[in-house]
N, C-alpha and C positions, 0 to 999 in steps of 0.2 A: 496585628488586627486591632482596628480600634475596640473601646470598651462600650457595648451594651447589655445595660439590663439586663437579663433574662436571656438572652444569646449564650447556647454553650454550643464547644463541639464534639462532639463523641466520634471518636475515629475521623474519618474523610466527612463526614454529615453534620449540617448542624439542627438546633432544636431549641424552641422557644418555653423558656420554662415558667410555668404560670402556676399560681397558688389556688387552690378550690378547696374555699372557706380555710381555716388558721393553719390545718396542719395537711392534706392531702394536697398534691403535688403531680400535675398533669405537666407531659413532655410533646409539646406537638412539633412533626420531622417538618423540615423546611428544606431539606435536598443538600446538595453537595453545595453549588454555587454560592459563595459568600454577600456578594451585590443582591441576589435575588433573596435571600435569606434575612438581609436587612431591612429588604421594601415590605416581607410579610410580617417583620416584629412591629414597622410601623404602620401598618395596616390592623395587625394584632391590636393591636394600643390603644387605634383609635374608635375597634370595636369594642374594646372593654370599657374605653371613657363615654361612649354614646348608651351601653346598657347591653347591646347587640348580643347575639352569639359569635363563640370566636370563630366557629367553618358554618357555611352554609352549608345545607343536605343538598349532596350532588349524586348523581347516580353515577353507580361503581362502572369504572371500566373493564369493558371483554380483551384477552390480548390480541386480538381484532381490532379494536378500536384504538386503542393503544398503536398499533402497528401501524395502523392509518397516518394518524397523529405525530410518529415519528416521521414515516416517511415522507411525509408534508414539510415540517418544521424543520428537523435537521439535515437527514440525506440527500433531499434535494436542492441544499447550500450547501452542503459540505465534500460531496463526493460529485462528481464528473455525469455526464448525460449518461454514458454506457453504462458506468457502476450501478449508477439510481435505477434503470431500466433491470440489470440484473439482480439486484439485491429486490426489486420489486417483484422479478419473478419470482424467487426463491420465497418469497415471504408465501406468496399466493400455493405455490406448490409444496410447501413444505410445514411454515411456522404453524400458517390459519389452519391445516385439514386438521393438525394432531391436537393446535391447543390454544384456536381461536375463540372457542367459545365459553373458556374460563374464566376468570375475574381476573386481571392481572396482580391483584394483590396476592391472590391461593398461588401464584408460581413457583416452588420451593426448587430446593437441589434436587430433589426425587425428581419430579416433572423434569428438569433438565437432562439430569442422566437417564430417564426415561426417555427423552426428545433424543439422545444421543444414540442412541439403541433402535431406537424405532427407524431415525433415518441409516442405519447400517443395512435394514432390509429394504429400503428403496431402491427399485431401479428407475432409470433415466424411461424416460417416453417411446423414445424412438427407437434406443438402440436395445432396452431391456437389459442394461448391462446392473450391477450393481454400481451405487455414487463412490467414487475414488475418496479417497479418506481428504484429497484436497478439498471439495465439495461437500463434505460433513463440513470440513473445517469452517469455510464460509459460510453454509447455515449456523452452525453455531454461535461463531463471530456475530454475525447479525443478533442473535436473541441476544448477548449481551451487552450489545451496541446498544439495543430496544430499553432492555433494563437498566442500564445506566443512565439511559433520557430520561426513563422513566423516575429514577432514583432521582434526579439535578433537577427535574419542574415539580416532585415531593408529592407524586402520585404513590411512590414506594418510601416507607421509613427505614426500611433494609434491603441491604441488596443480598438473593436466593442465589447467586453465582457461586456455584461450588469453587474450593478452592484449591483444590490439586485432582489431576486426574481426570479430568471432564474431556479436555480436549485433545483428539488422538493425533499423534508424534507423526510426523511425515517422516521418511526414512532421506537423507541425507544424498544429495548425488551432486555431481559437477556440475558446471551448466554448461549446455550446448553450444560451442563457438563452433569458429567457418577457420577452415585451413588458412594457410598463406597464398596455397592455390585458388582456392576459393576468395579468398578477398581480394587477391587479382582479378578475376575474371569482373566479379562484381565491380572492382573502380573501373575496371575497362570499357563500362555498357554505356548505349548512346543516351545522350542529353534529352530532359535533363535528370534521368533517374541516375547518371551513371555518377553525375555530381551532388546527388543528396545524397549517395552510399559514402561519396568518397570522404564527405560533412561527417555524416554520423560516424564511422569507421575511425576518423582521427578525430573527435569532439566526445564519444559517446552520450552523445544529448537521448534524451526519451523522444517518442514520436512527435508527443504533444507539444514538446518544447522547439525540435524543429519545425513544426507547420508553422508555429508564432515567431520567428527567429526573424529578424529583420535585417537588413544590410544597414543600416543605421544602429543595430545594438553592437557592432564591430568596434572597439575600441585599443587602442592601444594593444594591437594583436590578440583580443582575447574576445569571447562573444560575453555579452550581459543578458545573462538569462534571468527574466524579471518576474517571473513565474512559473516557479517550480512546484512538484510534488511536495517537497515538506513543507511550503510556505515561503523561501528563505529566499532571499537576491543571490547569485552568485557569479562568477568571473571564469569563463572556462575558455584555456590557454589554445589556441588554433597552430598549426603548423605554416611556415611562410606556403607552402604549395598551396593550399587552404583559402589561408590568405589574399593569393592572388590572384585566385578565381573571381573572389569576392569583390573586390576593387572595382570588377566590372557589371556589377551588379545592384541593382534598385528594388528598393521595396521589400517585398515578401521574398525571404532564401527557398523555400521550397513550396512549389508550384502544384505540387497534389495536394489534401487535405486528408483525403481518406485511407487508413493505412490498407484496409484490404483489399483494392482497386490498387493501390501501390503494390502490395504481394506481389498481387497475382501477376500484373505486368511485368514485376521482374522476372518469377518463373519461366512469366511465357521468352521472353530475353532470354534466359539460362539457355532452355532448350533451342532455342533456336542458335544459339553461339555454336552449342554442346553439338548440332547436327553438321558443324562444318570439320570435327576434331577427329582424328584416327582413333581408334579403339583403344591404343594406348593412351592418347591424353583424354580421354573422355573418362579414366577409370579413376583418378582422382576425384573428378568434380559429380561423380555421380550422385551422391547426397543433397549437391544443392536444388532438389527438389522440395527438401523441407524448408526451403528459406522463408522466412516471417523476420519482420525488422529489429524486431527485440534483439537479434542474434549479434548484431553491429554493436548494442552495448556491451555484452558478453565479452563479445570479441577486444572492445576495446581495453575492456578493465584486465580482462588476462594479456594482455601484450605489455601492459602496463605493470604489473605485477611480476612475467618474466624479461622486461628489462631494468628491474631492481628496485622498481617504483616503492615508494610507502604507502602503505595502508592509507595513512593520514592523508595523504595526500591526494589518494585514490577517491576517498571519500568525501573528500570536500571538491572534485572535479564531478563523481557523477550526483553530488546532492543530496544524500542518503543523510539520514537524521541520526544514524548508529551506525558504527564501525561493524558491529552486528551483523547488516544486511550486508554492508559492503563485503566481511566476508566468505559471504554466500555466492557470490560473482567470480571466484577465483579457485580452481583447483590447486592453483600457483603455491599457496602456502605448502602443501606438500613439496612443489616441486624445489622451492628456496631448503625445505627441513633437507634435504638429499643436499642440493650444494653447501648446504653448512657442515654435513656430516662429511662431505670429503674434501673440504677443506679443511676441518680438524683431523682427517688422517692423513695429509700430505705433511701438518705440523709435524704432528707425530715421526713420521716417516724423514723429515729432517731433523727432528732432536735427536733421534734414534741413530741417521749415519754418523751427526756432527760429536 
């Protein structure tokens, strides 16, 4: 970090430190961002060298306004149409009723674990149900999203974000893949849904990234995915069957846009296959009624994991910024801890005869 003046940092924040008269000593917060923190020392500077005061009187923000402010400036650059539309709802039915009309500066840990509590007695609209501890989650998420804007443009000198214990644990499950029967039936279905199943199912690409997929990003057998969820370019390896579909093909790889219009027309496919089947093959595939496409990634990274695949490797196919998430995708690490375990007792079991 180069050397300025009166720039210090304290923790993740930094703060302009200024002398009022010989021996008092004012700290004014400039936010997290280092670039942005330098334009206001030199702004500082040149309020001091003109006579000026060093802030103008601005009127305090509500975290309402606040709320606003963010959702303008960052969410709606940094998060997708759908998220921004959802995190906008969630702000209006949730953040604004409990603690829109405070000053953003008075938000402390209290006020949060009190926000945290309050939305425990909420129910949903429609259904009256109480909010799934996922849906705390993401209201929460958001007010700390808000407060850390707020903290990086130096509206806040601290950030009130409690530090353990605030946000409640989701309980741990597998994720929901499609049999082998089931991802049969799905590559089998007519053109051209039957051919984005059979993309995703061996690619595991995200929705978003199949709708953008191009028969020109096809390279040396592998697709160039040029934007992804973490930001990052990456290289994901196709199978020749894959492959040779593609060869014949121009332009945009998949011809829907909308994933729940895609859903639903698979369903209606499902069922309609599902009414030509005897009651005995119908009893396998009875489930794929909840088909939703997320399920083809799932599917892919557990095939992948039970044909010995690495983690590593896992992770850098579906684009994940953390081994973390990736192993959230995989019941598989269990089922690898059992083949380990009884290949160490067949050792056994041959030192033992030998």
């Amino acid at each position: 970090m180069p050397r300025l003046k009166g720039l210090v940092k304290r923790g993740r924040s930094y703060y302009y430190r200024v002398r009022d008269g010989r021996t008092a000593e004012k700290q004014i917060p400039l936010g997290r961002d280092f670039d942005i923190a330098v334009a206001a020392v030199l702004e500082l500077r040149r309020r001091i060298e003109a006579g000026k005061p060093l802030t103008d009187d601005k009127p305090t923000l509500t975290v309402k306004d606040a709320a606003r402010q963010w959702l303008k400036e960052y969410v709606q650059h940094n998060r997708g149409e759908r998220f921004h539309r959802e995190t906008e709802s969630r702000v209006k039915r949730f953040l604004v009723p409990f603690m829109g009309q405070e000053k953003i500066e008075d938000v402390t840990a209290r006020t949060l674990f009190a926000y945290r509590n309050w939305l425990a007695t909420q129910t949903h609209g429609e259904k009256k149900k109480p909010l799934s501890a996922g849906t705390i989650r993401h209201a929460l998420g958001e007010s700390r999203s808000l407060l850390n804007f707020c903290l990086n443009i130096g509206l806040l000198d601290r950030s009130p974000i409690p530090t353990r214990g605030w946000m409640p644990r989701l309980a741990e499950r597998a994720p929901d893949t499609l049999s082998r029967a089931e991802s049969e039936v799905l590559r089998g279905l007519q053109e051209p849904h039957g051919f984005v199943l059979r993309f995703l199912l061996d690619s595991g690409l995200r929705w978003g990234e199949m709708v953008r997929a191009q028969a020109s990003d096809i390279r040396d057998g592998s697709l160039l995915v040029r934007k992804s969820k973490s930001g990052k370019v990456r290289r994901v390896p196709l199978p020749e069957e894959v492959l040779a579909e593609c060869r014949e093909r121009v332009g945009r790889l998949c011809p829907v846009t909308d994933s729940v219009s895609f859903n639903r027309r698979v369903r209606d496919l499902v069922a309609e296959h599902i009414n030509t089947l005897s009651k005995t093959e119908r009893k396998p595939l009875e489930n794929l009624n909840r088909f939703h496409v997320h399920l083809t990634r799932h599917t892919f990274a557990s095939e992948w994991r039970d044909a010995g695949g690495s983690l590593a490797g896992l992770k850098a196919v579906l684009g994940h910024s953390s081994v973390t998430v990736t192993e959230q995708y995989g019941h598989i690490a269990d089922d690898l801890v059992v083949r380990e375990a009884r290949r160490l007792e067949e050792r056994r079991r041959e030192a033992a005869g030998s």
